[in-house]
N, C-alpha and C positions, 0 to 999 in steps of 0.2 A: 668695159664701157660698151651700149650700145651701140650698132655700127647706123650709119642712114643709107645702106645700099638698096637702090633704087626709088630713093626720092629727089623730086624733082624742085629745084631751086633756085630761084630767081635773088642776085646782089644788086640792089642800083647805089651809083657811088664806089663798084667791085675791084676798079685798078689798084686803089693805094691806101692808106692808111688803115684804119678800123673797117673800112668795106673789105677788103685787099686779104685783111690778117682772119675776117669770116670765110671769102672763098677759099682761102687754101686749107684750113682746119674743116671745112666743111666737105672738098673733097678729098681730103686725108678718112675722112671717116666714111667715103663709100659715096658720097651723093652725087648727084648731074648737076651742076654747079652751072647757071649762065650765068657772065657779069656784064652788067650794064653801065656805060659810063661815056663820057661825052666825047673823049680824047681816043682816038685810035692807037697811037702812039704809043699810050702808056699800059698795053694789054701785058705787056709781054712778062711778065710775074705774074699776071692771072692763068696765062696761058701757059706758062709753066709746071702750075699748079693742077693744069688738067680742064680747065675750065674754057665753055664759051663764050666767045665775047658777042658785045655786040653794041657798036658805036652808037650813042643815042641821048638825047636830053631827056631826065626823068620829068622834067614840067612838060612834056609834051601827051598830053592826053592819048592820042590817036597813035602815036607809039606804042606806048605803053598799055593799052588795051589791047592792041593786037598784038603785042609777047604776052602777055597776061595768057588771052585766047590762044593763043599757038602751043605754047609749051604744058600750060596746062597744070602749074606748078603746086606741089605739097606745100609751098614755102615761096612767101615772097617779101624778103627783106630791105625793108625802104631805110636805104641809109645815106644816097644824094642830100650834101647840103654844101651850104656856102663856106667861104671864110670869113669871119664877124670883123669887123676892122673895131680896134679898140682905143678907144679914148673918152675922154672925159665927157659929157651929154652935151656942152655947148661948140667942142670941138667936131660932131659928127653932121654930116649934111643931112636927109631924108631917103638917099639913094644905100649910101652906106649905113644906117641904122637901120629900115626895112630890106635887107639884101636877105638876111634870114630867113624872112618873112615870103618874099617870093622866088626861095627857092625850097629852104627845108620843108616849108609850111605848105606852099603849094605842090611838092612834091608828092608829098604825104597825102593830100587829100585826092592826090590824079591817083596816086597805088591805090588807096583803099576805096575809091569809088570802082577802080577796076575790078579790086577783089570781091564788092558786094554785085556789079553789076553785070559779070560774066555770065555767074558767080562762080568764085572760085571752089572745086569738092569739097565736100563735109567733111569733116576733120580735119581742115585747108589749116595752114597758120598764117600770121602777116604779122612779126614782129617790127618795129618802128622804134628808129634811132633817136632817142632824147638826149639827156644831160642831169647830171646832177643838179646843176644851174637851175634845171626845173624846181628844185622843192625850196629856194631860197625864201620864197613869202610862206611857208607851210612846214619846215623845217627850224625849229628855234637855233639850232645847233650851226645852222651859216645866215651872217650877218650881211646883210645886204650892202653893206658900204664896203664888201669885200669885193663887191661884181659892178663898182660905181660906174666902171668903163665900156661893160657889153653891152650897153645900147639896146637896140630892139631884140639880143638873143635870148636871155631869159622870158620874154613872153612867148615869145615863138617855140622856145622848146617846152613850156605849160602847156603850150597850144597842144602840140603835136600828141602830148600826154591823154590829154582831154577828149581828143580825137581819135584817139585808141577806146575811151567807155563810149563814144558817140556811136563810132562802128560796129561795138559789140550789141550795143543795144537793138542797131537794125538788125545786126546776125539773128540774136534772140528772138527779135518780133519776126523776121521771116522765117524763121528755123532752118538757119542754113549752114547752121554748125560751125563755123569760120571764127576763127580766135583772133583775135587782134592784140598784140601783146607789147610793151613799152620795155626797149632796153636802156638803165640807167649807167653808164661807168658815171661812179662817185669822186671819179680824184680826175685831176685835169693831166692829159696824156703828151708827157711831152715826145714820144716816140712818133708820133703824126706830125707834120706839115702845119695843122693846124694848131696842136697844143704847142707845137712849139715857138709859134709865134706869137699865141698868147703867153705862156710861159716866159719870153722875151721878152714882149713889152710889160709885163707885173713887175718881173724881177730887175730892170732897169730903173721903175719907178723906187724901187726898193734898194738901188743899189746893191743890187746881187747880181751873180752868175746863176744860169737859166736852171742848172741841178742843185746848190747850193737852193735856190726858191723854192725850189718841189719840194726836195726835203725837210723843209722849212716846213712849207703848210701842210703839207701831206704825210711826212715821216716815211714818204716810200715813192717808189714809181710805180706804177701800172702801166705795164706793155700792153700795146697792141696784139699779141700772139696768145695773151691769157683771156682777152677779150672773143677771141676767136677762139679759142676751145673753149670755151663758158657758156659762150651759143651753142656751139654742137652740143655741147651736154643736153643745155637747156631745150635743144628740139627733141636729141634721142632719148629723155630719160623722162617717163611717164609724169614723173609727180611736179615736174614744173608745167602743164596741159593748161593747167584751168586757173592761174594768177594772172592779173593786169600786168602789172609791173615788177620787175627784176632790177635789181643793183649789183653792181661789179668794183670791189675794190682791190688793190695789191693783197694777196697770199688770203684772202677769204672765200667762203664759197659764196655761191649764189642768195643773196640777199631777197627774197620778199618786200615788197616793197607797197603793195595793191594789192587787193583781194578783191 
């Protein structure tokens, strides 16, 4: 496999789960790995890994454009988001149903305004943390009364989707080379924090245990550690360059997903 020694790479969201399992697979493969994330506290598995930190909220514009501008990065992977609280549409208030919304969604648009407005090098990348959850209206294959409890997170990750051909379009019209690219993992991860407590409250509703569920809808797990080598593939290995969107499932390779 290719190595990424001597590229420069920016994690937001970098301490823990799916951000966490990029920065170390990332400098496993040679890269300058900074991770960004809110919590000081919880470096210390990024920093193990080889990687810088650096305490910070990714909805903070004025941050975030000056690490942008500083480091200077081949690579800047916006993967800050929230935790969706899950229940039924009349059980949620307006705080916890748009929570997604201003964090994943406004994260997203602070990074990729950064990376068109620096701008970031030509042949820059900005891959962007989606969801399977995204193709529920656009995929026949998931039924939407399976996701009746996410609230505002299936728009929010359409959003962010959306927002990867919006960026590319400026890249295009200004010619500045910069790829904007959507990563999908297709199965819900109960190896995270976050999958696992969505995985909790489905499989309660269900009357299951939280692995007992997965197996159930999914027929597998997807770690967070295949997620993180799939990226590095996906930055070192020439022919995934020029796709929208990538999918990631248990024991498959990289899925096409957008062209």
């Amino acid at each position: 496999m290719p190595d990424l020694a001597n590229s420069r790479v920016i994690v937001t969201g970098g301490s823990a789960g799916l951000g966490l399992a990029m920065v170390e697979a990332l400098a496993e493969r040679g890269a300058d790995v900074t991770a960004i994330a809110r919590n000081d506290t919880k470096f210390g598995a990024a920093r193990d890994a080889g990687a810088r930190t650096i305490a910070g909220d990714a909805t903070d514009a004025e941050l975030i454009n000056r690490i942008v501008a500083d480091i200077d990065p081949d690579v800047l992977i916006l993967n800050a988001g929230a935790r969706a609280p899950i229940a039924e549409i009349d059980q949620q208030d307006w705080a916890g149903f748009s929570a997604v919304w201003n964090t994943d969604v406004k994260a997203t648009l602070i990074g990729v305004q950064a990376a068109l407005r620096t701008p970031m090098r030509p042949g820059a990348r900005a891959p962007i943390m989606s969801s399977g959850a995204a193709m529920v209206m656009s995929h026949p294959a998931i039924d939407p009364s399976n996701l009746s409890m996410s609230g505002g997170y299936i728009g929010a990750k359409r959003m962010i989707w959306f927002m990867a051909h919006q960026a590319n379009a400026v890249s295009r019209g200004r010619k500045l080379a910069i790829s904007f690219q959507v990563l999908v993992p297709s199965q819900l991860i109960a190896g995270t924090e976050l999958g696992r407590s969505v995985a909790a409250t489905c499989a309660q509703v269900e009357g299951l245990g939280v692995d007992e569920y997965v197996l159930k809808r999914y027929d597998s797990h997807l770690l967070p550690s295949q997620i993180g080598r799939q990226v590095a593939e996906l930055l070192a290995e020439p022919r995934y360059e020029t796709g929208v969107a990538y999918g990631f499932r248990d024991s498959v390779d990289i899925m096409p997903l957008d062209q």
